[in-house]
N, C-alpha and C positions, 0 to 999 in steps of 0.2 A: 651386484646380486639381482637378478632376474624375481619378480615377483608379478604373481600371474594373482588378477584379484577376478572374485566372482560375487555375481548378483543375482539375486531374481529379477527377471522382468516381469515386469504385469503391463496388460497391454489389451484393446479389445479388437476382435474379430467383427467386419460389418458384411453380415450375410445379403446377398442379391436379393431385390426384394422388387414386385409389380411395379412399374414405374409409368410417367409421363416422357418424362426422359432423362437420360443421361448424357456426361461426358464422355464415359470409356474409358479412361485412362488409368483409373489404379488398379480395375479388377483383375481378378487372378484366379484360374483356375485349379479346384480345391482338388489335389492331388492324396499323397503319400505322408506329405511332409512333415505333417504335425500329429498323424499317426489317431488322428479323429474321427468321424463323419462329422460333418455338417449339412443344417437345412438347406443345404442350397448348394448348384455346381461352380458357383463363382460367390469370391469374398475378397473384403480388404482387409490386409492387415500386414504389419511390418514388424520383425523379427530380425535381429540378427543371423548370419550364418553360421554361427556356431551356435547355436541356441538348441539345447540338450532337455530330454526328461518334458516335453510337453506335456500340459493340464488346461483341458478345457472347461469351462464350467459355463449352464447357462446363464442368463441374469434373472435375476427375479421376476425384474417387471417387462422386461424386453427382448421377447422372444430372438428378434433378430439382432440383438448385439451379444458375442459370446465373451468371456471373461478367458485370456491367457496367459500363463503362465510357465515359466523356462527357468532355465539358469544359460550363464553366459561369462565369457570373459573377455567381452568385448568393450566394457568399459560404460556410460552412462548411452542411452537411447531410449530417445524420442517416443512418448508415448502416443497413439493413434487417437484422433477426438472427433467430435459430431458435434454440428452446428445444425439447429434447426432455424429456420427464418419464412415467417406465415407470409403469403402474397394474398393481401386483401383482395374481396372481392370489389370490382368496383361495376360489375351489371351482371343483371340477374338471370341473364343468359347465357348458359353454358357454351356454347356455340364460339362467342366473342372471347369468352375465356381462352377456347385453344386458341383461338389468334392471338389474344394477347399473348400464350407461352412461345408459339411457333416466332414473334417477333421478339421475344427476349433472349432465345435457344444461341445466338451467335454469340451474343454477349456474355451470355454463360463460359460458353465454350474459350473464348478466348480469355476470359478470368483463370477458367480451370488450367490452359495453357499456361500460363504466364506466370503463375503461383504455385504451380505442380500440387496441385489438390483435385478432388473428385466431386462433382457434383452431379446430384441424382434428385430429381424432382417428382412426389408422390403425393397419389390423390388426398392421402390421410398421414395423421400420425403415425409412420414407422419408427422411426430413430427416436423418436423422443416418449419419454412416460406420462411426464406432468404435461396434463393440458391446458394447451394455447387458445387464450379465448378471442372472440370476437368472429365473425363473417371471414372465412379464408375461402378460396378459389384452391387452391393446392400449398403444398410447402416446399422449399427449397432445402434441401441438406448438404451440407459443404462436409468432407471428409479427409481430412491430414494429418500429418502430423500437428505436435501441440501448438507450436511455434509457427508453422505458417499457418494452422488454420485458423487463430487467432489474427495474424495481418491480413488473412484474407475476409475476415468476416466485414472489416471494415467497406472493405472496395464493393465487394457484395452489395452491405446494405446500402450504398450510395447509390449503385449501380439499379438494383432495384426501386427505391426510394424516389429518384430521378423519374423511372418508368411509369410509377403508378399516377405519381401526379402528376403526368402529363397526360394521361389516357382519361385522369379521371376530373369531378368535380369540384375538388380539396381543393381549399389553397394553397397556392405556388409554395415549393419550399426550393432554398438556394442553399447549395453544397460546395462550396470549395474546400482544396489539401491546402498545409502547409506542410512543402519535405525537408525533414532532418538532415542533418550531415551524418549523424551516428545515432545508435541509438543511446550514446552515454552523456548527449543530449538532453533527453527527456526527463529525466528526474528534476534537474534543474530549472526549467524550459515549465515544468506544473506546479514549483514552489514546494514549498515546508506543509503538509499534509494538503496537498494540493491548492494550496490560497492560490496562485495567481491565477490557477485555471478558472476557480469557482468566482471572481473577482471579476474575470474578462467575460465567462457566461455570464452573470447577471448585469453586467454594465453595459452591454450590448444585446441581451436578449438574443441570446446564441445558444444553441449546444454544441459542445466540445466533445467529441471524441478521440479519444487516445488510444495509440497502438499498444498491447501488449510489453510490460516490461522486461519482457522473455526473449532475449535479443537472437536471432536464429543462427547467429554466429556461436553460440555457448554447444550447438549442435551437431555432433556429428552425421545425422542423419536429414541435415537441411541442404537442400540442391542447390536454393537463389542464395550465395551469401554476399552478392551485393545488393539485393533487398533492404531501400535505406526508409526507416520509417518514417509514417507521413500521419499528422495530426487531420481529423476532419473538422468542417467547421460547416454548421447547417442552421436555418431558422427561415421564417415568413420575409422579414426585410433585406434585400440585399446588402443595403448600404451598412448596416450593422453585421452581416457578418463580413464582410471584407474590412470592416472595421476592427472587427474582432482577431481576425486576421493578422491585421497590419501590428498590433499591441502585441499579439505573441512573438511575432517577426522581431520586434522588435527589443522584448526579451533574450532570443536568441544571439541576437547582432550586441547586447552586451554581456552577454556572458562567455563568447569566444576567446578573450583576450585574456580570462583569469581564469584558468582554472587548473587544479592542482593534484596531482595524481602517485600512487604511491601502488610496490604491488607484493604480494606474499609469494616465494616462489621455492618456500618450502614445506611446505604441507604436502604430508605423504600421498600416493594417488587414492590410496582407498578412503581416505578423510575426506579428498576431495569430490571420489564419488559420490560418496553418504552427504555431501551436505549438497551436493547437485541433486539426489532423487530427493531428499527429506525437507532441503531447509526454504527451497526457492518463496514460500509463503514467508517465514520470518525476512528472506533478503528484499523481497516486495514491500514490507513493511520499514525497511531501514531507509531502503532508497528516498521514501515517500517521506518522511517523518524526516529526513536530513538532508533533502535532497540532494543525495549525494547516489554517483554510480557505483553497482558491485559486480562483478561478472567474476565467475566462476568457473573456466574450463579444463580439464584433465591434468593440467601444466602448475597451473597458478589460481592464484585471487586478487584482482587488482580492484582498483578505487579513485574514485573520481570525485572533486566536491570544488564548488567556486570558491571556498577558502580555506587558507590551513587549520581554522580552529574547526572548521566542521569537519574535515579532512581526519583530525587527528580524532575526533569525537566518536565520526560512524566507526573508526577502527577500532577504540577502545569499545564499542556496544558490539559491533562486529563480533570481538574477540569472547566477551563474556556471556552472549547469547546464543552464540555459535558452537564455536572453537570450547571453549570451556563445556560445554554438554557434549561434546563428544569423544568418547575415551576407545582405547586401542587395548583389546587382552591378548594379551601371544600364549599360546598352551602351546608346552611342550612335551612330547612324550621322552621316555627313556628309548636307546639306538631300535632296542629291536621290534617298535611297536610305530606304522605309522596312522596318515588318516589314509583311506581309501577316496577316490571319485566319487564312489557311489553314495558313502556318508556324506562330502559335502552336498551332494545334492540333495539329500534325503533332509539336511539343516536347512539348505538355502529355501526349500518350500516346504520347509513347515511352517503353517501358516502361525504356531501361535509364535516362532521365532519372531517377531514383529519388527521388520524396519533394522535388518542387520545385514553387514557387507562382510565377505572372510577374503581372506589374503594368504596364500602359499608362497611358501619358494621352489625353486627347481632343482636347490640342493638339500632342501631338508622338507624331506615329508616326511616329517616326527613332528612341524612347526606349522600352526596355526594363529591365524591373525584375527581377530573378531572386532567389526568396527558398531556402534551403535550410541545409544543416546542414552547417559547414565541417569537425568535428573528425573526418570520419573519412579525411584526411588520409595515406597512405602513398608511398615512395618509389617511382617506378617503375623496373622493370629497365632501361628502354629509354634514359631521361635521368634527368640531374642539373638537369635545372632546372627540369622541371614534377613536380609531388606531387600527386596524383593515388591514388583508389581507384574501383572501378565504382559508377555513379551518386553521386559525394562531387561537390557541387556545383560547385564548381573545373573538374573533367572535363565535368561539360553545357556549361559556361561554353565552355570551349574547344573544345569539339565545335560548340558554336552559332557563336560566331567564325569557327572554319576554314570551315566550310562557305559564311561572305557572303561578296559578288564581292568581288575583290580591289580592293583602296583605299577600301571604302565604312565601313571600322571609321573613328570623330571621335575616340572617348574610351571610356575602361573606366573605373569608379569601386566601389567598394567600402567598405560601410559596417559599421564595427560597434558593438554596443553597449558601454560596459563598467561595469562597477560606481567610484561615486566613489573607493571606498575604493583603488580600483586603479591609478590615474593613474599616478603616480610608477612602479610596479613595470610598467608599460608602456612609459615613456618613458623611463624611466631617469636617472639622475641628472644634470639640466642637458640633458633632453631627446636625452643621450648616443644609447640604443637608436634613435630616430626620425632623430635627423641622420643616424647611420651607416648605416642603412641606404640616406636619401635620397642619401647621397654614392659610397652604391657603384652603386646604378640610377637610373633617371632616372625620377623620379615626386615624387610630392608628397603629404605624408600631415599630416592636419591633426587634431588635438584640441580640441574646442570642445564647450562646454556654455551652455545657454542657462538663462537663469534658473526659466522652468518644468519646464523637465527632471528626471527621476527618475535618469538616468543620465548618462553620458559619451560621444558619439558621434566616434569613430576613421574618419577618410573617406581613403580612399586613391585618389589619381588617376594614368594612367599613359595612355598612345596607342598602345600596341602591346601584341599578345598576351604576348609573350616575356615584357617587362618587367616586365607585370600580373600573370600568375602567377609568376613569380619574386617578387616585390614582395611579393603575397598569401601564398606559404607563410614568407617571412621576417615578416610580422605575426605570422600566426597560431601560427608558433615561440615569440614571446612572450608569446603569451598567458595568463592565470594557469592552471593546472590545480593542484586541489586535492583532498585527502581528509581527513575528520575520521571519529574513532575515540573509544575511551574508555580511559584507562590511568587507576586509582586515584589521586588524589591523594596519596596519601602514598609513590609511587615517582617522582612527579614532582622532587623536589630530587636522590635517584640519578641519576635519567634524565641530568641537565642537569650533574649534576659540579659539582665546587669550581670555581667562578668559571665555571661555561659550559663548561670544557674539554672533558666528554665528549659536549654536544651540538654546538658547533663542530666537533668529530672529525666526529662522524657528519653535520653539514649540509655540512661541506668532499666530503666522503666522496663522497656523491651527488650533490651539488650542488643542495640544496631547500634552504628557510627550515621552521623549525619553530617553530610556536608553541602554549604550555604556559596554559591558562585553568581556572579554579574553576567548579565547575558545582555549586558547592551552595548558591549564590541563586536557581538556577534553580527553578522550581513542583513542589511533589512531589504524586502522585495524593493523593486521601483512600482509595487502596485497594489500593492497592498501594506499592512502592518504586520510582523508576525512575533508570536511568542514563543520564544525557547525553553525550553525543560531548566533550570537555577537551581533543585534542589535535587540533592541524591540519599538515597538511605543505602546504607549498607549493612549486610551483616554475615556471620555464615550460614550454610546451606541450612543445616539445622535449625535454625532462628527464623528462615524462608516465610513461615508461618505470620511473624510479628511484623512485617514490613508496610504490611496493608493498614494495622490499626495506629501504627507510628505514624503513617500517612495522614491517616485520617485527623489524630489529633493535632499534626502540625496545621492540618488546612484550619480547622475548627480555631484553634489558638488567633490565625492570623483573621479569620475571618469574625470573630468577637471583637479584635481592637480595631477590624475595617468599620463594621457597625458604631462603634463608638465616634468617629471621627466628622467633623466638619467634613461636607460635600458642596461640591458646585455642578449644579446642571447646565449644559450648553444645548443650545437648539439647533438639531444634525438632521435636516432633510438629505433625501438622499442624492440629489442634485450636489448639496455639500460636500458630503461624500465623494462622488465621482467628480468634482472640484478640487478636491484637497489631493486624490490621489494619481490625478487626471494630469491635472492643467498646473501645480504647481507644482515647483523643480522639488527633488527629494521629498516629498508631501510627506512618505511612510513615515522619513527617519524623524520627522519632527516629533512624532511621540516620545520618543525615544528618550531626545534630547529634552524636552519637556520635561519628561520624567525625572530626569538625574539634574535639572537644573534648578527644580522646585521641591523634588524630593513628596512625588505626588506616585501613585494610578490611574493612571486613564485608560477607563475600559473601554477602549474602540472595540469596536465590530469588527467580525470577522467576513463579514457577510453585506450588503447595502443595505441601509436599514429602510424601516417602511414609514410612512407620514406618520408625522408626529413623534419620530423617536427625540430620545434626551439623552445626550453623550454623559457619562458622571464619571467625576474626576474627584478623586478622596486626598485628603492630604491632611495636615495637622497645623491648628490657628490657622490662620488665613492663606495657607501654602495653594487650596484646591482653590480658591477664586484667583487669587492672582496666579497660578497655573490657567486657569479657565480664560483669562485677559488676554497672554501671553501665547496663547497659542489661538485664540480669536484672528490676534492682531498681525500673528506669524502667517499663517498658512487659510484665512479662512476666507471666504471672496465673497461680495456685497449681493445681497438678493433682492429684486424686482417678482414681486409676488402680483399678477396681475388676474383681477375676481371676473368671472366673465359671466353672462347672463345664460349661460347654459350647459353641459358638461362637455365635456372633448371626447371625440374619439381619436383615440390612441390608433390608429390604423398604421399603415403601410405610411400612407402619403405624409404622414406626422411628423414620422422618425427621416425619411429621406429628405422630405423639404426643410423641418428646423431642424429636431434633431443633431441630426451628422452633419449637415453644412455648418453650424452655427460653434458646435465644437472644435470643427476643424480648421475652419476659415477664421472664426470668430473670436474662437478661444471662449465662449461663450458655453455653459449647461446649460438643456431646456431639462426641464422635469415637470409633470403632470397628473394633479390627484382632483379628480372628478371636476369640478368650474376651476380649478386652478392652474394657472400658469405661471412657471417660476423660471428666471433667468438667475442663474449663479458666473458670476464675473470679479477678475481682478477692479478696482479702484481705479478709474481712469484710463477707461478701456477706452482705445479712439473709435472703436465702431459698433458701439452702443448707439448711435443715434441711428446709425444703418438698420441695426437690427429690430428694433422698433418699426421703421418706416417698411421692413418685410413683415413684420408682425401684422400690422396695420391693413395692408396690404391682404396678406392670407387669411387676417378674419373675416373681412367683408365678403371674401368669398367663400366664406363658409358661414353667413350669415349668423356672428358672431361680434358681439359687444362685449367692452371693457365697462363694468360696472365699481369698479375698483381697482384702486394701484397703492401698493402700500413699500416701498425701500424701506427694508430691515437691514440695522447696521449692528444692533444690541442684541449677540447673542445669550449673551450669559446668565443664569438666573442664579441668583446664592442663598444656600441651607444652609443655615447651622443645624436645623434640627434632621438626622439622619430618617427615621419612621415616618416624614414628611413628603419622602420620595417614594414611598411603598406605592405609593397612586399613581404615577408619573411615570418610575422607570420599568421598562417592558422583564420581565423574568428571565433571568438567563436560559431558562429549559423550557419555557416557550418556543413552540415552532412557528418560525418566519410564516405569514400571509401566503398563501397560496400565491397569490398575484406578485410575491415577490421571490418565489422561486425558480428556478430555470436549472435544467438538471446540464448533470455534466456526466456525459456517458465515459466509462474507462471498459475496454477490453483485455480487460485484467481482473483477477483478482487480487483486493488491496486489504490487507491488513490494519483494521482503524479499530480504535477503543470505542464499544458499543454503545456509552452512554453518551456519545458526542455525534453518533452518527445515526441515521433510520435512512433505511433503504426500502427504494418501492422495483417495483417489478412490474413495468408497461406489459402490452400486451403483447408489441412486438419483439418483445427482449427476446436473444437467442437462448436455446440448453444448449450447453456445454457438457463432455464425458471427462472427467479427471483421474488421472492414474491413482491421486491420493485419496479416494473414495470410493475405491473397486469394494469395501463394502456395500454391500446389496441393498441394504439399509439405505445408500445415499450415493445412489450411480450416477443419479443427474446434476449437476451441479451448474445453476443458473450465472451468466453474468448479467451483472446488479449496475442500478444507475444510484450515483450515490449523491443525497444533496444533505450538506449540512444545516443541522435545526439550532448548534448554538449561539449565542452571538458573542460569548465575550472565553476569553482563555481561564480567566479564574473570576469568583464572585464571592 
């Protein structure tokens, strides 16, 4: 059966505008075609060839970018975007300026070639709204598609970046790639909400940039698709970022050997279109949080993850965050009534329809397919029987219904998908949930799974509007909705009470299921620590409500018996730190093991912590010091603290001469806080005496004295009294020292939980246009450099 699906596209128009210069290459002379005028005789912009019913609209704040809009049945495309990127000034004469552009114009041009995008260089703010601060010379605008003008922004800012400090007085900065093999790579390659990336920038004093997790392969409208992406790596010291370099390299080189891969390749195409224009922000968010791959093309959804249990994890989140919020209505008229062309198109752009895809066939146009996103679900003031929100697909539904002649509706049907694991907690026991509902309206709801199936398909049948939406918000009430979190393992037996009783309290309470899992089989980086999500609340859609304050008092329960307990503080400079996670074999997993060995918490960092931190480790009787001994004695390496008669600079020559040599040669940490100099080393290191005699060495000639030496081998300090530590240990919502932050650029937008994350906005950051923001309200849409302020996963 032939099924022809159609979409709106939304899409922007980039009008010709005064320039310094251009490439040439995408513009297009504004013809007939879209049946408009525009400001100008040349424009960019990319439409399909079947693309029907154009609607221009200006933008609000941006005269020369227009707002378009189509229908099509070509299936998902590529939306058009704009990169701004300011070219400082670096002399105050105009003059030198065009020589500076005249010497850049090749390098432009052959980026623009090479990546099939457009670039146009103008004296002012065209393309962009929000203003770019600081001394600019002109700005450079990149124009493509989303997908490559996002991997091109990279090369871009390199390319630029490279130029100015060489022309200018700044300090030297040094930029090397590292190239992927795929980009299903990357998710794994920057860790469990980015730890290894944020781990390797601070320990080398690097910025990381990352390509777009937007693979140009998902694209039918990408030229380069063997365009393989490439991480940047930039900072003042050389020898640290090829350092930094070498540490991703070398993430990569072991994760090739395991990785495990699974793929959907029955999800209808119109599902799969809706979750291509709609979801790519949630799959951004899955990727990063599991690091696991998801790609999404017209075909299939497959999945990528370095192990089976993450593997089996993002699919089950995959399914309930996805796949479950998207439901399928078929309307069907009686023979002698169909839909017309002209009403889908008159549905497809209407704009309060919100985020819906429809679906015909070639033998029944009496049959309509409507795809959208059911959970956003609220009561309306007006009745109790339709639930209903603006543009929640339900309300199109009904609005399309009302408006056919009267008696021409046959049949409503409604599909959904749902995860295996969820049958039972659907139907309810003895298919209880499904009868009762069938016996209070008149409908018919059917559960069936066929042998090639990845999931469960929930089809609900009904002959009248009333019954249909009434019907549909009593499914969708049961639906599962869930949230998973991380509470320590070792307050899980509190949490749950003698015999269940205190989490039965709180499941009766709110009315969810809670379920309590081990997460320390799960993979731990080789570079840092990470912590898994352990506890899940579930309950149905209706209950949605209760999940947040069930949440809250399970953390609260656990975090009253942490308060109550024996603690032991360890002394964690950061040299320790990049010691532990550096230089000793499997450093991460020793937490881990620690944990389940002593039946403790140890709140490591997520992050390098700054002079003076105190590592704290909770346990019950004497569990957190002899924890605190056992993992001294495991993984923690002897420190030469040496007092100097003046403070260091930290320069260039610092990191290149001890540093990186001493690391890599040595096996040795140097770390440095104002007259301090600290050496972090295994016990019976044979070239500890060398490194001294270069110490020795490099101070005289920096007219530098050793006023003090002091080997620390006792790190451990032990509380019994918990309120004792309020002085000592740093706040977990405290933000990191300035001095010990280093950002990690992502050319992406990344989906993170707000209270864990503050994002700044440099001055060179580019705007970006987003298809999912063609409200006027929010056309421009920045990419964010993202550094994290917490330092521990729970507290």
């Amino acid at each position: 059966m032939s099924i022809q699906v159609l979409n709106e596209i939304c899409t922007f128009v980039f009008c010709e505008v005064p320039n310094l210069y251009m490439t040439g290459r995408l513009w297009r002379s504004v013809g007939d075609e879209l049946g408009h005028p525009l400001p100008s005789n040349r424009a960019i912009y990319d439409v399909p060839e079947d693309t029907l019913d154009f609607q221009i609209k200006a933008s609000r704040y941006c005269a020369n970018i227009l707002v378009l809009r189509g229908v099509t049945k070509s299936g998902y495309h590529e939306p058009m975007t704009s990169v701004t990127l300011p070219f400082r000034t670096i002399s105050n004469n105009p003059a030198e300026d065009v020589l500076l552009l005249e010497e850049l114009k090749q390098g432009l041009f052959d980026l623009a070639e090479e990546l099939d995008i457009e670039i146009i260089v103008t004296e002012n703010q065209i393309y962009n709204p929000s203003p770019i601060t600081g001394r600019n010379s002109f700005y450079i605008n990149l124009i493509g598609i989303e997908s490559q003008a996002s991997t091109a922004y990279l090369h871009l800012w390199s390319l630029v970046e490279l130029y100015q400090r060489s022309k200018s007085a700044a300090p030297s900065t040094f930029i090397d790639c590292l190239n992927l093999d795929a980009y299903s790579l990357l998710p794994t390659v920057v860790g469990v909400e980015m730890a290894n990336i944020k781990h390797i920038s601070t320990t080398y004093k690097t910025e990381i940039h990352i390509p777009s997790l937007l693979s140009p392969l998902e694209s039918k409208t990408a030229t380069n698709k063997n365009m393989r992406p490439q991480i940047f790596f930039s900072g003042p010291i050389h020898s640290m970022v090829l350092a930094a370099k070498d540490a991703t390299l070398k993430t990569v080189k072991n994760l090739n050997s395991s990785l495990y891969y699974k793929r959907f390749s029955n999800i209808s195409p119109q599902k799969l279109l809706y979750l291509r224009k709609h979801y790519q922000p949630e799959l951004n968010r899955l990727m990063i949080k599991y690091q696991s791959f998801i790609r999404a093309t017209h075909e299939f959804v497959e999945f990528q993850s370095p192990c089976p249990a993450l593997l089996e994890s993002v699919i089950k989140v995959f399914t309930i965050n996805v796949l479950h919020q998207i439901a399928e209505i078929q309307i069907t008229l009686k023979e002698n009534f169909i839909f017309s062309s002209e009403l889908l198109s008159s549905i497809c752009l209407d704009e309060s329809n919100n985020k819906i895809i429809l679906a015909t066939t070639g033998t029944h146009s009496n049959q309509l397919l409507i795809v959208g996103n059911h959970s956003e679900l609220t009561p309306t003031k007006h009745s109790n029987q339709f639930f209903s929100a603006r543009g929640s697909l339900l309300e199109c539904v009904i609005k399309i219904v009302s408006a056919l002649p009267e008696d021409s509706l046959s049949q409503l049907k409604a599909i959904f998908e749902i995860h295996v694991d969820y049958e039972d907690f659907i139907s309810g026991k003895k298919n209880g949930k499904i009868t009762r509902i069938m016996e209070t309206i008149p409908c018919l709801i059917k559960l069936e799974k066929l042998e090639e199936d990845d999931s469960i398909f929930l089809s609900l049948f009904a002959n009248s509007l009333n019954n249909f939406a009434e019907t549909f918000s009593m499914v969708i009430n049961e639906l599962p909705a869930e949230e998973s979190f991380f509470i320590p393992e070792i307050y899980h037996r509190p949490v749950i009470g003698a015999g269940g009783s205190v989490i039965q309290a709180t499941m009766k309470k709110y009315n969810v299921f809670v379920r309590f899992s081990n997460s320390f089989f799960l993979p731990q980086s080789e570079l840092c620590h990470v912590r898994y999500d352990n506890v899940i609340i579930r309950c149905p859609f209706k209950n949605v409500s209760s999940i947040s304050s069930a949440k809250s008092e399970l953390n609260q329960l656990a975090r009253e018996y942490g308060r109550s307990q024996p603690r032991a503080l360890i002394k964690f400079t950061p040299g320790q730190y990049r010691y532990m996670l550096s230089l000793t074999p499997k450093g991460s997993q020793a937490i881990g093991n620690i944990e389940k060995k002593h039946n403790v918490y140890v709140m490591f960092p997520f992050v390098e912590p700054s002079e003076g931190y105190l590592l704290e480790i909770r346990g019950n009787d004497d569990a957190a010091y002899s924890a605190a001994k056992d993992l001294v004695d495991s993984s923690f390496g002897l420190e030469t603290e040496l007092h100097l008669n003046k403070e260091l600079d930290l320069n260039e020559e610092f990191y290149n001469f001890l540093v990186f040599p001493f690391k890599h040669t040595m096996k040795i940490e140097i770390s440095a806080h104002k007259n301090l100099l600290r050496m972090t080393y295994q016990e019976g290191n044979l070239l500890l005496n060398k490194a001294f005699t270069i110490l020795a060495s490099w101070f005289k000639s920096k007219d530098l004295e050793v006023v003090g030496k002091e080997v620390v081998r006792d790190f451990v300090i032990k509380s019994k009294n918990p309120e004792s530590l309020a002085l000592h240990t740093p706040s977990p919502n405290s933000k990191t020292p300035p001095e010990q932050v280093y950002q990690v650029k992502a050319a992406s937008i990344l989906m993170t939980n707000l209270h864990d994350t503050q994002y700044f906005q440099p001055s060179s950051t580019p705007h970006v246009f987003h298809t999912s923001l063609l409200d006027d309200r929010k056309i421009m849409h920045p990419y964010y450099t993202k550094v994290s302020t917490r330092n521990n996963g729970w507290t």
